[in-house]
C-alpha positions in Angstrom: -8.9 2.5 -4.0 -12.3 4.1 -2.4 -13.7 1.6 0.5 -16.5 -0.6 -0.9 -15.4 -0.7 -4.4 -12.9 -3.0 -5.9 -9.0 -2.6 -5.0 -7.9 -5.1 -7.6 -5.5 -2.5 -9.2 -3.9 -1.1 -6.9 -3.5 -4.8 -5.3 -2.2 -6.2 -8.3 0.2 -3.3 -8.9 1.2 -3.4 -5.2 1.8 -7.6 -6.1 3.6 -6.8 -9.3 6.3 -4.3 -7.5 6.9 -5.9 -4.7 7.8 -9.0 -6.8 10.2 -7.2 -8.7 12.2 -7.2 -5.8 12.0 -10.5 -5.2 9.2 -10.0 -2.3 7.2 -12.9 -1.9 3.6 -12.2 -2.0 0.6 -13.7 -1.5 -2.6 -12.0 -2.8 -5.9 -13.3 -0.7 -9.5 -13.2 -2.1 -11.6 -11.2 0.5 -15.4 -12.1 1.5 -16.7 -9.2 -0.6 -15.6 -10.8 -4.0 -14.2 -8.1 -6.0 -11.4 -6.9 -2.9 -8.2 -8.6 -1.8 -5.5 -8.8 0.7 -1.9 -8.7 0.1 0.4 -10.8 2.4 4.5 -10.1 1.4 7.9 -11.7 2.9 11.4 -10.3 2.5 14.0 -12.6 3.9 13.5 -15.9 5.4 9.9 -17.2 6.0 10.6 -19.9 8.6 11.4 -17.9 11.6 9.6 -14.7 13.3 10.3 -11.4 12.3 7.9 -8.5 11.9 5.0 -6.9 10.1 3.7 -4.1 8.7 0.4 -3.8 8.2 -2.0 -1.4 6.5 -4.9 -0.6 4.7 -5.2 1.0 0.7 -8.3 2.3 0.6 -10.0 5.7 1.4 -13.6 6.7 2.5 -15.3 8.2 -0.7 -14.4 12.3 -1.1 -18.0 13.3 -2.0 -17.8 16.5 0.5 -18.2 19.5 -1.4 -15.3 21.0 1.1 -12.4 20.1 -1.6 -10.7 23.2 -3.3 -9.2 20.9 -5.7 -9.5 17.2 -7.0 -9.3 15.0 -3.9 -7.6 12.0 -5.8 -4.9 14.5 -7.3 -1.8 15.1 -5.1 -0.2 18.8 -5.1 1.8 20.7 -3.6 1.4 23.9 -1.2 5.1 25.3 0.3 6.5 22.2 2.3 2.6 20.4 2.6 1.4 17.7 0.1 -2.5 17.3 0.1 -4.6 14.6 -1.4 -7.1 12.1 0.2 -5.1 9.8 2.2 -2.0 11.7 2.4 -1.7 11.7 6.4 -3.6 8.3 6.4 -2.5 4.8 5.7 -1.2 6.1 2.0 1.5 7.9 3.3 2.9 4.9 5.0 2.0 2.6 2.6 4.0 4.9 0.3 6.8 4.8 2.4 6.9 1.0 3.1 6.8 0.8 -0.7 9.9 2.8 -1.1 12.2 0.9 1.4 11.0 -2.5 -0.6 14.1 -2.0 -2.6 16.6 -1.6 -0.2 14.7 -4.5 1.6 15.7 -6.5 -0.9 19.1 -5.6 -0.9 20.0 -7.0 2.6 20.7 -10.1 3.9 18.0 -10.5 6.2 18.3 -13.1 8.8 14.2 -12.5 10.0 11.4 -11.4 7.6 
C-alpha cells in the first residue's frame, strides 16, 4: 500500500493468511477512515511474550529516477529491487513466512 491511500487489501489479505494458520487477529479502524491496523497472536494470549511490529505502506514512487516499474520486484545477480524491498516489506515478508511454522509449535508465550 502507498502512505495516505487506503491499505484495506493488503490488511485484509494479511488478516485472511494469518488466520489460516490459526493466528488470531484483530483488524483496528484507524483515524483516517479508509486505513487499518492489524493486531495478531500465536500461542497463548494471557501471559507476555513478544511483538513484532511494522508498517505496510511505502512513500509514493513518483521520482522519475526508476529504471523500471517501482511496484514490480525483479531480480539483478543476487539483489532483488522494488519499493520497499530493504524497508519494512522485507521484514514484513519475512515475518509472514515463519507464520506457518509459528503455528506449528507449542508455544508457551505469544
Amino acid at each position: 500500500s502507498v502512505a495516505g491511500k487506503s491499505n484495506g487489501a493488503i490488511a485484509g489479505w494479511i488478516e485472511a493468511y494469518l488466520r489460516q494458520h490459526g493466528a488470531k487477529v484483530t483488524l483496528l479502524p484507524g483515524p483516517e477512515g479508509d486505513r487499518s491496523n492489524l493486531f495478531a497472536t500465536i500461542g497463548p494470549a494471557d501471559v507476555p511474550g513478544y511483538i513484532l511490529s511494522g508498517h505496510m505502506d511505502v512513500v509514493p514512487a513518483g521520482e522519475p529516477q526508476w529504471s523500471s516499474p517501482p511496484f514490480a520486484l525483479r531480480r539483478e545477480g543476487e539483489r532483488l529491487y522494488g519499493r520497499g524491498t530493504t524497508d519494512m516489506k522485507g521484514f514484513l515478508a519475512a515475518a509472514l513466512a515463519a507464520v506457518s511454522k509459528l503455528a506449528g509449535l507449542r508455544l508457551t508465550k505469544p
